[in-house]
N, C-alpha and C positions, 0 to 999 in steps of 0.2 A: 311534523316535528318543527317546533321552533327554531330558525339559524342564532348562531352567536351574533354578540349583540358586536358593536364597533364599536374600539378603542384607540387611541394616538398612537399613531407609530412608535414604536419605541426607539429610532433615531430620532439625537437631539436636535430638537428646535424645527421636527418636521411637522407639518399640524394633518397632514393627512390620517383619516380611519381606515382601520383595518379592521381582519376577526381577532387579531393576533399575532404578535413580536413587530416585524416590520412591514413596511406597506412596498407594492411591487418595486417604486422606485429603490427603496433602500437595501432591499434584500440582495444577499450575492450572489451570483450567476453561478451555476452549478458547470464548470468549464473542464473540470478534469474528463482527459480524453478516458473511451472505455479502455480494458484490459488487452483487446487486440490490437487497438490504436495506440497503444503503448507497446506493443510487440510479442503481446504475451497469448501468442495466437497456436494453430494446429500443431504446427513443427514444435516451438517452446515447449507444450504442454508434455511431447512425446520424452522430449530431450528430458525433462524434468522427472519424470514417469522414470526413466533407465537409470538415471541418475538415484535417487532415491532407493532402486532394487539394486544398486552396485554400493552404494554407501547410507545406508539406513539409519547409523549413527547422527548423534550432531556431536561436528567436531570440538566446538567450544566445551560443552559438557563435557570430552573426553579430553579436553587438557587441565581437567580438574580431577581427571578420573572418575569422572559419573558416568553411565552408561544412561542417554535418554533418546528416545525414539525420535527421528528427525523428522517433522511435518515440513517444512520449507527449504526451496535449494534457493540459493542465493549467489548473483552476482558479486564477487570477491570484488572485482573495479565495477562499476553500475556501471552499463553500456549506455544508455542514454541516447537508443534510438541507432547505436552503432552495433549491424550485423555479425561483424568481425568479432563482435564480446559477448552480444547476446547469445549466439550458441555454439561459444569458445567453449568445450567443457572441460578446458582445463581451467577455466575461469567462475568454474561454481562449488558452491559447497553447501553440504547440510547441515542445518541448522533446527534446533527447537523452534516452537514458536518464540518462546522468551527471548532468546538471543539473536532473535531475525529482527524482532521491532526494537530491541536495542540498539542494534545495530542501525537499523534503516532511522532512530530518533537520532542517532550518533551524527549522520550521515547528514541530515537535514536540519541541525544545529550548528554544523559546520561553514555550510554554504551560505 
């Protein structure tokens, strides 16, 4: 099978070839830590699990009076690596999908 041919980096004013987009220098580092390295490990997962069969709802859609099935518990304050918040559970709540990445764009618009 024939490989792809090489073409210009696609940062400007690099003249290195690549197969495609940018060449190893210009590409971004893939640095986000995993999901456990962010804290979202055994205990989280459990915590989450209890949380969801105590409160199934998401509470945003029930202060418009929608009833929609919560897929995501959420950090009310993002703990950010502090144990004291990550499994506060008086500090989480459910959430749709829709209003969890509203909220988490909200969140990271801010900062």
């Amino acid at each position: 099978m024939p490989s792809r041919s090489l073409k210009p980096c696609s940062y400007p004013g690099c003249p290195n070839l690549t197969t495609g987009g940018r060449c190893p220098l210009h590409r971004k580092p893939d640095t986000r830590p995993t999901a456990t390295e962010r804290g979202y490990d055994a205990e989280w997962r459990r915590l989450r699990a209890q949380h969801l069969a105590r409160n199934p709802w998401c509470v945003e859609c029930a202060s418009f009076g929608k009833t929609e099935q919560a897929t995501e518990v959420d950090h009310i304050i993002p703990h950010k690596g502090d144990d004291s918040l990550r499994l506060d559970a008086s500090n989480l709540q459910s959430l749709c999908s829709y209003h969890h990445k509203s909220k988490t764009a909200r969140e990271k618009h801010a900062r």
